[in-house]
Each structure stands twice: as C-alpha cells, then as structure tokens.
Phi, psi and omega in degrees: 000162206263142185288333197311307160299343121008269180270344175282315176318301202293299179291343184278313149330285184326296221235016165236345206229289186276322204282300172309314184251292168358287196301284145304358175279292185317308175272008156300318191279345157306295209268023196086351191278073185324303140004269209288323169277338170259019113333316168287310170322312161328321228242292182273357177288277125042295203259359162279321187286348185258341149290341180277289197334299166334311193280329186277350177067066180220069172327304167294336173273334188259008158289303192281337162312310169293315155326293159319288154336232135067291186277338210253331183304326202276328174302306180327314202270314159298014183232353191259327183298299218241000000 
C-alpha cells in the first residue's frame, strides 16, 4: 500500500475526527447542549469512517463522507451559537 494514504488517513482521523469535534463534543457538553454534542459526535464517527475510506483507496466515499462530517460539525456549532 502507497504510504502517502497512509498518513493523509491517518491525519484525517487525528485532526478532524478527534481535534476539531473533540472539541466541540466538549463544548456542547459545558454548556448543556444535548444536541449540539451528538451533532458533533455524528460529525466524528463520519471523519473517522472517512480516514478508513482514505486507506481503502475509495475517493467517493470519503467526499461524501468529509460532506456529512462537514454538515454535521456546522449543525453542532450552530446549535452550540443559538
């Protein structure tokens, strides 16, 4: 397997999946927002299953996948705004 997918998977879990929704899963959960953290929770199981699409060498699932993830961080942060 070519490593260059390798480490783009591999950074795509980390730092989209844990860091970013991480992050926001937390700050749903300070202030209460039930919502807002399984929006985020949504958001990262989506860019963890989209760092495995990467490794499987599958370009359309992990478009649409970073798109869910994606749609769902922006519901998170808006239900974390208002």
């Amino acid at each position: 397997m070519n490593d260059n997918f390798d480490k783009a998977g591999i950074a795509v879990i980390i730092v989209f999946g844990a860091l970013v929704l991480g992050g926001l899963m937390a700050a749903n959960l300070v202030v209460g927002h039930r919502n807002g953290f399984l929006w985020a929770l949504g958001g990262a199981t989506a860019a963890y299953i989209a760092g495995h699409a990467v490794l499987f060498d599958l370009p359309r699932v992990y478009a649409v996948l970073v798109g869910i993830a994606t749609i769902m961080a922006i519901a998170s942060t808006v239900a974390f705004a208002f």
